[in-house]
N, C-alpha and C positions, 0 to 999 in steps of 0.2 A: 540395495537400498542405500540411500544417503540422506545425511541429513543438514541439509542447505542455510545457513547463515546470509542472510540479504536484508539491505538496509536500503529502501527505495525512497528516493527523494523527486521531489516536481520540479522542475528547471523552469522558472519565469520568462517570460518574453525577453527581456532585458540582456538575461544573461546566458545567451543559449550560445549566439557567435563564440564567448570566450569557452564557452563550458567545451564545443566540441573543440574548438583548438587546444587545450588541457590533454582531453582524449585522443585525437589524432594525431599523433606521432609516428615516427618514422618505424615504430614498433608494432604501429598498430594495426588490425584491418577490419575492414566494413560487409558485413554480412546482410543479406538479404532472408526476412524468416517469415514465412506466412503458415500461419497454423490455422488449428480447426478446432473449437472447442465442443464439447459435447453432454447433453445434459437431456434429462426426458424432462416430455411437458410440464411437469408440475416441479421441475426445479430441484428434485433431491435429489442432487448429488450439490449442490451450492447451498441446500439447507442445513447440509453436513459436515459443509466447510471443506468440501474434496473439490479437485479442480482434475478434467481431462481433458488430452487433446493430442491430435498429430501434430507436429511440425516437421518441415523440411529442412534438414539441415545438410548443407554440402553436399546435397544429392540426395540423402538418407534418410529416409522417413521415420523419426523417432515417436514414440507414443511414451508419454506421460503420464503421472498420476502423481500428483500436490497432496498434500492432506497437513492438519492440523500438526504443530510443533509443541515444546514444549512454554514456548515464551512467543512476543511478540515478534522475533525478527527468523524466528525457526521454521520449517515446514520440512517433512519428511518424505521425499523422491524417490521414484522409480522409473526407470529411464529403460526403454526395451527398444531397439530394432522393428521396423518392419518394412516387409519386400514393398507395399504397395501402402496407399491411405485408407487400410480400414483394422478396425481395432480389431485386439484379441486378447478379451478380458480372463483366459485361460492363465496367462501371467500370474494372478495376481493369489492364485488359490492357496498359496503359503506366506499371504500377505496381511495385513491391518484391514487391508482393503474388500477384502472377500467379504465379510459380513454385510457391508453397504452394499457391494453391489447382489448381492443375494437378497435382498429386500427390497428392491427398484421393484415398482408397481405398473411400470411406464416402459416404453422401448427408448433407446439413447440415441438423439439424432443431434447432427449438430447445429447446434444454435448461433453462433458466433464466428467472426473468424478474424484473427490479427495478420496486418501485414507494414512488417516492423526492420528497417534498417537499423542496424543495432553497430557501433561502432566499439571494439573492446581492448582494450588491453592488460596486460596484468602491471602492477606494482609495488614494491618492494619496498617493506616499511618496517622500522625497529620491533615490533609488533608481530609481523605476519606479512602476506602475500594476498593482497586484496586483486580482485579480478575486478576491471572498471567495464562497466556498459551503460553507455548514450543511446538508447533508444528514440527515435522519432518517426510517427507511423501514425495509421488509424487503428482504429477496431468499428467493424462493420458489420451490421448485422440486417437482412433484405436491403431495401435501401437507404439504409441511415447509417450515420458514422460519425465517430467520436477520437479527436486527435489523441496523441502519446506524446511524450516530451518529457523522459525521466532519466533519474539517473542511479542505477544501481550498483552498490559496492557491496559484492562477493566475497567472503571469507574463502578460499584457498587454502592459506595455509596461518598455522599460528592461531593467537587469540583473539576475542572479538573486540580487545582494545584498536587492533590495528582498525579497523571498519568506522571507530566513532572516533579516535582520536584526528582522522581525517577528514571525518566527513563536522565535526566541529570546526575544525582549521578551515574547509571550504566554502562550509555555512554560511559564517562570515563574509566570506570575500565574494561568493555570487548569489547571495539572498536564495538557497533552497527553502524547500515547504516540505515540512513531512508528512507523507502522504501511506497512507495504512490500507487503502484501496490497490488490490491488484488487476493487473488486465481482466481477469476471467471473472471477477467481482461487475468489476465496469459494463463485460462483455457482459454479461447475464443482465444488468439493467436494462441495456441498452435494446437485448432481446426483446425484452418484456415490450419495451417501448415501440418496437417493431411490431408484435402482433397485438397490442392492445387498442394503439392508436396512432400510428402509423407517422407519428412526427416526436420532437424535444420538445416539451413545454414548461412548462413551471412547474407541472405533476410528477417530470422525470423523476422513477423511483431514488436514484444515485444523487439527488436533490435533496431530500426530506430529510428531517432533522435527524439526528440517531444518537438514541443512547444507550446503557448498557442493560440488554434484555437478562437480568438474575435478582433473583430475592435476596432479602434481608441474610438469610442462612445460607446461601450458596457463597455471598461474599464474605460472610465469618469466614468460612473454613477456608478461604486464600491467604495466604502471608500477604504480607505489609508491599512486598515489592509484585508482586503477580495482582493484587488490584489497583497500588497504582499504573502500573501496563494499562488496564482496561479505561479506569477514568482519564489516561493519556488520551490513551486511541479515542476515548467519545470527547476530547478536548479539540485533539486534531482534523479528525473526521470534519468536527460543523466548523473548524477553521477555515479548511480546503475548500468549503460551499460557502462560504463569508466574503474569501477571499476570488472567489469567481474564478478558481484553479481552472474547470472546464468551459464555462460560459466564456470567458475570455477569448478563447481558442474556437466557437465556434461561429459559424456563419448567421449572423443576426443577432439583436440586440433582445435579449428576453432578459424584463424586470423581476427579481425574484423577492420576496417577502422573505426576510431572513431575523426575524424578532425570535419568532421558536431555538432557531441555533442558537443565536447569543444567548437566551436564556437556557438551553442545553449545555454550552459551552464554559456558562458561570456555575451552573449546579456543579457542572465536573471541575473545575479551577478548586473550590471550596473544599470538596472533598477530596481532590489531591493534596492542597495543605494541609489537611486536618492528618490525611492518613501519613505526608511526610514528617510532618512535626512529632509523629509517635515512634520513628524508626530513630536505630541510633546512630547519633551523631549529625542531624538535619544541619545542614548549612544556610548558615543567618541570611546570606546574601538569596538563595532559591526561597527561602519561607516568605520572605521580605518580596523578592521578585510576582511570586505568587499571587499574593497579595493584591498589589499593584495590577496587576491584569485583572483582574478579578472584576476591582472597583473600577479598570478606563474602561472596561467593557461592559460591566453593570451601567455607567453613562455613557456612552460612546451614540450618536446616530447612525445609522446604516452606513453612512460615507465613511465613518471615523471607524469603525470597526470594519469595514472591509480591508482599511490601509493596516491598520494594528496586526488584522488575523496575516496579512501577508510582509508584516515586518521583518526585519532579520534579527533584534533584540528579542522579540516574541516567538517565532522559531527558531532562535539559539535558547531561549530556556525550556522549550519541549524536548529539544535532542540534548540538553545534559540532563534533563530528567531521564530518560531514555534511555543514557550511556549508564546511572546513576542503576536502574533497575537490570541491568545486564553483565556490564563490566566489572567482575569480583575487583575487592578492592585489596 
Protein backbone atom coordinates (compact mmCIF):
# COMPACT_ATOMS: atom_id res chain seq x y z
CA UNK A 1 0.00 0.00 0.00
CA UNK A 2 0.95 3.65 -0.68
CA UNK A 3 -0.34 6.52 -0.04
CA UNK A 4 -0.14 8.85 -3.17
CA UNK A 5 0.17 12.90 -2.93
CA UNK A 6 -0.98 14.34 -6.48
CA UNK A 7 -1.86 17.70 -7.34
CA UNK A 8 -3.60 17.54 -10.94
CA UNK A 9 -3.91 20.60 -12.89
CA UNK A 10 -5.82 21.18 -16.73
CA UNK A 11 -3.11 22.76 -19.21
CA UNK A 12 -5.21 25.36 -21.52
CA UNK A 13 -4.86 25.36 -25.13
CA UNK A 14 -2.46 28.29 -25.05
CA UNK A 15 -0.08 26.87 -23.01
CA UNK A 16 0.43 23.42 -23.69
CA UNK A 17 3.57 23.81 -26.63
CA UNK A 18 5.45 25.55 -23.61
CA UNK A 19 4.04 23.10 -20.83
CA UNK A 20 5.54 19.99 -22.73
CA UNK A 21 8.83 21.69 -23.57
CA UNK A 22 9.21 22.42 -19.49
CA UNK A 23 8.67 18.55 -19.39
CA UNK A 24 10.62 17.14 -21.95
CA UNK A 25 13.92 17.23 -21.38
CA UNK A 26 16.90 15.50 -22.10
CA UNK A 27 15.98 13.52 -18.74
CA UNK A 28 12.83 12.76 -19.62
CA UNK A 29 10.72 9.86 -21.49
CA UNK A 30 7.32 9.41 -22.98
CA UNK A 31 5.29 6.40 -22.22
CA UNK A 32 2.50 5.11 -23.87
CA UNK A 33 -0.42 3.70 -21.16
CA UNK A 34 -3.75 2.38 -22.03
CA UNK A 35 -5.76 1.06 -19.24
CA UNK A 36 -9.11 -0.47 -18.55
CA UNK A 37 -11.23 0.78 -15.88
CA UNK A 38 -13.76 -1.45 -14.30
CA UNK A 39 -16.95 -0.91 -12.44
CA UNK A 40 -20.64 -3.03 -12.27
CA UNK A 41 -23.59 -1.65 -13.82
CA UNK A 42 -24.96 0.39 -11.35
CA UNK A 43 -21.81 2.30 -10.54
CA UNK A 44 -20.57 1.09 -7.04
CA UNK A 45 -17.58 1.07 -6.96
CA UNK A 46 -17.50 5.11 -8.07
CA UNK A 47 -20.35 5.59 -5.54
CA UNK A 48 -17.62 4.63 -3.16
CA UNK A 49 -15.18 6.89 -4.44
CA UNK A 50 -12.84 3.56 -5.28
CA UNK A 51 -11.42 3.55 -8.79
CA UNK A 52 -10.05 0.13 -10.66
CA UNK A 53 -8.35 -0.73 -13.54
CA UNK A 54 -5.48 -2.62 -15.57
CA UNK A 55 -2.95 -0.71 -17.15
CA UNK A 56 0.03 -1.67 -19.28
CA UNK A 57 2.93 -0.49 -18.20
CA UNK A 58 6.49 -1.42 -19.91
CA UNK A 59 5.13 -4.48 -21.00
CA UNK A 60 3.55 -5.31 -17.52
CA UNK A 61 0.19 -5.49 -16.65
CA UNK A 62 -0.46 -3.68 -13.56
CA UNK A 63 -3.87 -3.77 -11.67
CA UNK A 64 -4.93 -0.92 -9.48
CA UNK A 65 -7.18 0.02 -6.66
CA UNK A 66 -7.53 4.19 -5.96
CA UNK A 67 -9.59 4.77 -2.84
CA UNK A 68 -10.46 7.78 -0.76
CA UNK A 69 -7.43 9.70 1.29
CA UNK A 70 -7.32 11.58 4.00
CA UNK A 71 -7.51 15.29 2.40
CA UNK A 72 -8.09 16.56 -0.98
CA UNK A 73 -4.86 15.77 -2.81
CA UNK A 74 -4.49 12.02 -1.02
CA UNK A 75 -5.68 8.71 -2.32
CA UNK A 76 -4.55 5.34 -0.96
CA UNK A 77 -2.90 2.70 -3.69
CA UNK A 78 -2.37 -0.61 -4.31
CA UNK A 79 -0.40 -1.63 -7.17
CA UNK A 80 -0.28 -5.55 -7.93
CA UNK A 81 1.37 -7.47 -11.03
CA UNK A 82 -0.39 -9.44 -13.33
CA UNK A 83 0.53 -12.12 -16.11
CA UNK A 84 -2.42 -11.13 -18.36
CA UNK A 85 -5.54 -8.35 -18.42
CA UNK A 86 -7.75 -9.80 -16.03
CA UNK A 87 -8.32 -8.93 -12.32
CA UNK A 88 -7.76 -10.85 -9.14
CA UNK A 89 -9.66 -9.26 -6.45
CA UNK A 90 -7.96 -12.17 -4.10
CA UNK A 91 -5.33 -9.29 -3.51
CA UNK A 92 -7.20 -7.21 -1.82
CA UNK A 93 -8.47 -9.54 1.24
CA UNK A 94 -6.13 -7.90 4.04
CA UNK A 95 -7.20 -4.77 2.49
CA UNK A 96 -9.67 -1.36 3.19
CA UNK A 97 -10.88 -2.67 0.05
CA UNK A 98 -12.41 -6.15 0.94
CA UNK A 99 -15.52 -4.86 2.51
CA UNK A 100 -16.65 -2.85 -0.94
CA UNK A 101 -15.83 -5.31 -2.91
CA UNK A 102 -17.81 -7.98 -0.68
CA UNK A 103 -20.93 -5.94 -1.07
CA UNK A 104 -21.00 -5.47 -5.08
CA UNK A 105 -24.45 -6.47 -6.15
CA UNK A 106 -23.35 -6.48 -9.75
CA UNK A 107 -20.62 -8.39 -11.74
CA UNK A 108 -17.45 -5.89 -12.69
CA UNK A 109 -16.95 -5.17 -16.29
CA UNK A 110 -15.08 -2.66 -17.86
CA UNK A 111 -16.53 0.36 -18.66
CA UNK A 112 -13.95 2.75 -19.75
CA UNK A 113 -10.66 2.82 -21.12
CA UNK A 114 -7.73 5.50 -21.24
CA UNK A 115 -5.22 5.79 -23.78
CA UNK A 116 -2.72 8.38 -22.48
CA UNK A 117 0.94 9.45 -23.67
CA UNK A 118 2.22 10.70 -20.43
CA UNK A 119 5.59 12.40 -20.75
CA UNK A 120 7.40 12.38 -16.92
CA UNK A 121 10.19 13.29 -15.20
CA UNK A 122 11.32 13.84 -11.73
CA UNK A 123 12.49 17.27 -10.02
CA UNK A 124 14.39 18.44 -7.43
CA UNK A 125 13.21 21.00 -5.15
CA UNK A 126 14.37 22.64 -1.73
CA UNK A 127 11.13 20.90 -0.69
CA UNK A 128 11.18 17.37 -1.98
CA UNK A 129 11.32 15.35 -5.13
CA UNK A 130 8.30 16.03 -7.29
CA UNK A 131 7.59 13.46 -10.07
CA UNK A 132 6.13 15.69 -13.26
CA UNK A 133 3.54 14.14 -15.74
CA UNK A 134 2.10 15.72 -19.09
CA UNK A 135 -0.45 13.62 -19.94
CA UNK A 136 -2.32 14.00 -23.23
CA UNK A 137 -4.87 11.34 -24.55
CA UNK A 138 -8.49 10.53 -24.64
CA UNK A 139 -10.78 8.33 -22.44
CA UNK A 140 -13.11 6.31 -24.50
CA UNK A 141 -15.94 4.65 -23.78
CA UNK A 142 -18.06 2.52 -27.01
CA UNK A 143 -17.90 5.14 -29.28
CA UNK A 144 -17.42 8.32 -27.57
CA UNK A 145 -14.36 10.08 -26.38
CA UNK A 146 -13.23 12.78 -24.30
CA UNK A 147 -9.61 14.58 -24.50
CA UNK A 148 -6.86 14.77 -21.45
CA UNK A 149 -4.54 17.51 -21.32
CA UNK A 150 -3.25 17.67 -17.52
CA UNK A 151 -0.54 18.03 -15.68
CA UNK A 152 0.38 16.11 -12.54
CA UNK A 153 2.80 16.83 -9.80
CA UNK A 154 3.67 13.71 -7.58
CA UNK A 155 5.22 13.89 -4.31
CA UNK A 156 8.12 11.38 -4.25
CA UNK A 157 10.03 12.42 -1.87
CA UNK A 158 9.95 15.31 1.04
CA UNK A 159 6.92 17.54 1.97
CA UNK A 160 3.85 18.50 0.20
CA UNK A 161 5.33 22.15 0.25
CA UNK A 162 7.55 20.99 -2.66
CA UNK A 163 4.14 20.19 -5.00
CA UNK A 164 2.38 23.72 -4.20
CA UNK A 165 5.28 25.91 -3.97
CA UNK A 166 5.75 24.91 -7.69
CA UNK A 167 2.84 24.35 -8.87
CA UNK A 168 2.04 28.36 -7.53
CA UNK A 169 5.28 29.57 -9.33
CA UNK A 170 3.81 27.74 -12.65
CA UNK A 171 0.36 28.72 -12.15
CA UNK A 172 1.28 31.93 -12.93
CA UNK A 173 3.35 31.66 -15.83
CA UNK A 174 0.99 29.08 -17.92
CA UNK A 175 -2.51 29.97 -16.64
CA UNK A 176 -3.38 26.20 -15.13
CA UNK A 177 -6.96 25.45 -13.79
CA UNK A 178 -7.52 23.20 -10.87
CA UNK A 179 -9.12 20.47 -11.67
CA UNK A 180 -10.55 17.90 -8.83
CA UNK A 181 -11.94 15.47 -11.49
CA UNK A 182 -9.92 12.43 -12.19
CA UNK A 183 -9.66 10.25 -15.37
CA UNK A 184 -11.85 7.50 -13.80
CA UNK A 185 -14.37 10.24 -12.56
CA UNK A 186 -14.47 11.52 -16.21
CA UNK A 187 -14.37 7.93 -17.50
CA UNK A 188 -17.46 6.74 -15.53
CA UNK A 189 -19.47 9.93 -17.03
CA UNK A 190 -18.53 9.57 -19.99
CA UNK A 191 -19.85 5.61 -19.63
CA UNK A 192 -22.98 6.53 -18.59
CA UNK A 193 -23.15 8.74 -21.62
CA UNK A 194 -22.41 5.94 -23.80
CA UNK A 195 -25.26 3.61 -22.73
CA UNK A 196 -27.88 6.10 -21.80
CA UNK A 197 -27.78 8.17 -25.03
CA UNK A 198 -25.35 7.45 -27.04
CA UNK A 199 -23.75 11.07 -27.69
CA UNK A 200 -22.27 14.52 -25.41
CA UNK A 201 -25.03 16.86 -24.92
CA UNK A 202 -25.72 19.61 -22.63
CA UNK A 203 -27.09 16.61 -20.25
CA UNK A 204 -23.59 15.21 -19.91
CA UNK A 205 -23.52 14.06 -16.29
CA UNK A 206 -19.65 15.53 -15.92
CA UNK A 207 -21.61 18.87 -16.92
CA UNK A 208 -24.25 19.58 -14.06
CA UNK A 209 -23.67 21.79 -11.47
CA UNK A 210 -22.27 20.10 -8.29
CA UNK A 211 -22.22 20.72 -4.84
CA UNK A 212 -21.46 19.50 -1.71
CA UNK A 213 -23.72 16.40 -1.02
CA UNK A 214 -23.56 16.62 3.48
CA UNK A 215 -25.88 18.11 6.06
CA UNK A 216 -25.91 20.64 8.52
CA UNK A 217 -24.12 18.07 11.23
CA UNK A 218 -21.88 16.18 8.97
CA UNK A 219 -20.03 19.57 8.22
CA UNK A 220 -20.00 20.56 12.06
CA UNK A 221 -18.01 17.81 13.02
CA UNK A 222 -15.15 18.75 10.04
CA UNK A 223 -12.37 21.33 11.30
CA UNK A 224 -12.11 24.50 9.68
CA UNK A 225 -9.56 23.37 7.06
CA UNK A 226 -11.28 19.84 5.77
CA UNK A 227 -14.51 21.91 4.95
CA UNK A 228 -12.83 24.53 3.38
CA UNK A 229 -11.34 21.48 0.99
CA UNK A 230 -14.79 20.60 0.15
CA UNK A 231 -16.40 24.27 -0.49
CA UNK A 232 -12.83 24.47 -2.67
CA UNK A 233 -13.59 21.56 -4.61
CA UNK A 234 -17.64 22.70 -5.27
CA UNK A 235 -15.90 26.22 -6.17
CA UNK A 236 -13.61 24.52 -8.62
CA UNK A 237 -15.51 21.90 -9.98
CA UNK A 238 -18.39 24.43 -11.62
CA UNK A 239 -15.15 26.65 -12.49
CA UNK A 240 -13.87 23.91 -14.89
CA UNK A 241 -17.62 23.66 -16.44
CA UNK A 242 -17.69 27.81 -16.58
CA UNK A 243 -14.76 27.78 -18.04
CA UNK A 244 -15.45 25.10 -20.87
CA UNK A 245 -12.27 23.09 -19.55
CA UNK A 246 -13.84 20.02 -21.79
CA UNK A 247 -16.17 21.59 -24.38
CA UNK A 248 -13.24 23.43 -25.58
CA UNK A 249 -11.53 20.40 -26.53
CA UNK A 250 -14.13 18.74 -28.09
CA UNK A 251 -15.41 18.34 -31.58
CA UNK A 252 -18.51 20.69 -32.00
CA UNK A 253 -19.90 23.64 -30.71
CA UNK A 254 -22.45 22.79 -27.75
CA UNK A 255 -24.15 25.89 -25.78
CA UNK A 256 -24.31 25.19 -22.19
CA UNK A 257 -26.60 26.94 -19.66
CA UNK A 258 -24.27 27.64 -16.81
CA UNK A 259 -26.54 30.28 -14.41
CA UNK A 260 -26.88 27.07 -11.85
CA UNK A 261 -22.86 26.80 -11.50
CA UNK A 262 -22.23 30.49 -10.98
CA UNK A 263 -24.86 30.32 -8.53
CA UNK A 264 -23.16 27.05 -7.05
CA UNK A 265 -19.92 28.52 -7.38
CA UNK A 266 -21.03 31.90 -5.14
CA UNK A 267 -22.86 29.91 -2.50
CA UNK A 268 -19.24 28.12 -2.14
CA UNK A 269 -16.93 31.50 -2.49
CA UNK A 270 -19.26 32.92 0.58
CA UNK A 271 -18.85 30.15 2.78
CA UNK A 272 -15.23 29.71 2.23
CA UNK A 273 -14.91 33.23 3.47
CA UNK A 274 -16.98 32.91 6.18
CA UNK A 275 -15.43 29.63 7.28
CA UNK A 276 -11.56 31.33 6.44
CA UNK A 277 -12.30 34.40 8.34
CA UNK A 278 -12.85 32.07 11.54
CA UNK A 279 -9.48 30.19 11.26
CA UNK A 280 -6.43 31.63 12.73
CA UNK A 281 -4.65 34.14 11.49
CA UNK A 282 -6.79 34.73 7.84
CA UNK A 283 -4.85 36.79 5.61
CA UNK A 284 -6.31 40.21 4.72
CA UNK A 285 -5.27 40.13 1.24
CA UNK A 286 -7.32 36.07 0.50
CA UNK A 287 -10.58 37.42 2.70
CA UNK A 288 -10.36 40.63 0.59
CA UNK A 289 -9.65 38.40 -2.63
CA UNK A 290 -12.59 36.30 -1.76
CA UNK A 291 -14.78 38.77 -1.59
CA UNK A 292 -14.03 40.14 -4.84
CA UNK A 293 -14.87 36.92 -6.71
CA UNK A 294 -17.81 36.58 -5.09
CA UNK A 295 -19.46 39.92 -6.08
CA UNK A 296 -17.69 39.79 -10.22
CA UNK A 297 -19.24 36.67 -10.33
CA UNK A 298 -22.56 37.40 -8.57
CA UNK A 299 -22.57 40.07 -11.73
CA UNK A 300 -20.52 38.74 -14.23
CA UNK A 301 -22.68 37.38 -17.87
CA UNK A 302 -21.91 34.10 -19.03
CA UNK A 303 -19.14 35.64 -21.31
CA UNK A 304 -17.48 37.40 -18.32
CA UNK A 305 -17.52 34.50 -16.04
CA UNK A 306 -16.47 31.88 -18.36
CA UNK A 307 -13.12 34.35 -18.94
CA UNK A 308 -12.95 34.96 -14.70
CA UNK A 309 -13.50 31.05 -13.99
CA UNK A 310 -10.40 30.43 -16.44
CA UNK A 311 -8.35 33.45 -15.13
CA UNK A 312 -4.92 33.03 -13.64
CA UNK A 313 -5.54 35.76 -10.58
CA UNK A 314 -8.71 33.56 -9.92
CA UNK A 315 -7.03 30.18 -10.07
CA UNK A 316 -4.00 31.55 -8.28
CA UNK A 317 -6.32 32.20 -5.27
CA UNK A 318 -7.93 28.48 -5.38
CA UNK A 319 -4.36 26.87 -5.30
CA UNK A 320 -3.19 29.17 -2.31
CA UNK A 321 -6.25 28.38 -0.70
CA UNK A 322 -5.32 24.85 -1.45
CA UNK A 323 -1.68 25.04 -0.49
CA UNK A 324 -3.24 27.20 2.79
CA UNK A 325 -5.39 23.76 3.74
CA UNK A 326 -2.53 21.25 3.30
CA UNK A 327 0.94 22.76 3.70
CA UNK A 328 1.62 22.71 7.74
CA UNK A 329 2.68 26.08 8.40
Amino acid sequence: MSVEQELKLHVQAASRQAVKEIIDTATAKTIHLRAFYFDTCTRELAQAGIALRLRKEDGIWIQTIKLPGDDALSKIEYNHPRPDATLDLSVYQSTPAKQAFSQLKNELVARFETDIYRTLRLEETPYGVIELAYDNGYIRSAQLEIPVCELELELKEGSSAAIFTMANTWQRQHQFMLDFRSKAERGDALASAAIDSKRIDTDFKLWQPWHIDMDNAELSALSIKQAVQLYLEQVARNAAIIAGIDRVDIKGDLSLGIIQHINQLCSALQSLRQLYAESDKPSNVLLTALQHYHDKFSQASSTEAKELAGSIDFQACLLEILTWTIVKA
